[in-house]
C-alpha angles and dihedrals in degrees: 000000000000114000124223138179124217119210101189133127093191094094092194086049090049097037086053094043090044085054104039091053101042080061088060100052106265130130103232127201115185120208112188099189120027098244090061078044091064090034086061093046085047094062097031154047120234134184103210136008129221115197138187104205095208108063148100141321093340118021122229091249096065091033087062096047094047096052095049080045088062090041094256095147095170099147116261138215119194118206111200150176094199127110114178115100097223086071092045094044081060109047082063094050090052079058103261108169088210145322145195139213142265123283092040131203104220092211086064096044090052087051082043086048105041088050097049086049087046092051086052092055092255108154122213096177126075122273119217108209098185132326097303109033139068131171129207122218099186089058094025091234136149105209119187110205091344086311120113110236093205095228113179114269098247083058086045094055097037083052084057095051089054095045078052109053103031114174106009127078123279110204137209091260090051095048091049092041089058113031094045128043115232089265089053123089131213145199130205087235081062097052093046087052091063101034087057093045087055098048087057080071114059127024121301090259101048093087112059112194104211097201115237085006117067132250148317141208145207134169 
């Protein structure tokens, strides 16, 4: 499932968003300060942000700049009370993909939600990969012949990164980037363990290996 991190000192908001959510399918961390906010990114890879701007330690304004700084450029939501143009002129130009305002309708934040991930290639449909597989983005699940094969998440992610990205080159950075948070380390063994594993799945020529680039995929 889709992962999500929640900036929001307001612990019922979060607590509601988290919920409601959760009953949507999607994996929700809650940050309630933005210093735990960038503990949580630290240790973990997201596929969206949702950030309040006024809030502790570090407000989601410069958050946001920082990570983008660093070229995190997971899409971002801001949820905001405030009004006034000149704040929201500058949650754009610290690169935020949308926002709403306070007080929110969830229905409208999910269809916010589904678009921006869209935009970002995330898939909510199933995806057939041959005959007799399928795989599910939104549960992150190979299925062979409706049944889940039960493949290791970093295959699973990096499964995701190809269904993504069909047809066009998928390099090293982009591998590392999604399969390990910034406090995880790799190791190319690692990345040529999954990339086999994922090559048993499809026919010898799906996977096409672009030396000193990355990979490339075709079904």
């Amino acid at each position: 499932m889709y992962k999500i991190l929640l900036l929001e000192d307001d612990e019922l908001f979060a607590s509601t968003v988290e919920d409601f959510l959760s009953d949507e399918g999607f994996d929700v961390d809650i940050a309630s300060d933005g210093e735990e906010c960038l503990e949580l990114n630290y240790k973990k890879n997201y596929d969206l942000y949702i950030f309040d701007i006024n809030v502790p330690k570090i407000n989601g304004l410069d958050l946001l700049k920082q990570l983008r700084q660093s070229d995190d450029n997971t899409p971002t939501i801001f949820l905001t009370s405030y009004k006034d143009k000149d704040t929201l002129h500058d949650a754009f130009l610290k690169g935020c993909d949308d926002y709403l305002k306070k007080p929110v309708d969830l229905d409208e934040l999910i269809l916010r939600i589904k678009a921006l991930l869209k935009r970002n290639k995330k898939q909510f449909e199933i995806i057939q990969l041959s005959n007799n597989l399928t795989f599910n983005p939104s549960s992150k699940r190979v299925l062979e012949n409706g049944v889940d094969m039960n493949l290791p998440v970093k295959v699973l992610e990096l499964m995701e990164l190809f269904v993504e990205n069909r047809g066009e080159i998928v390099t090293k950075d982009m591998i590392i980037s999604k399969l390990w948070a910034t406090s995880e380390d790799y190791s190319e063994g690692s990345i040529r363990v999954y990339i086999n594993q994922i090559k048993k799945l499809f026919d010898k020529d799906s996977i096409l290996n672009i030396k000193g680039i990355g990979y490339k995929i075709e079904f």
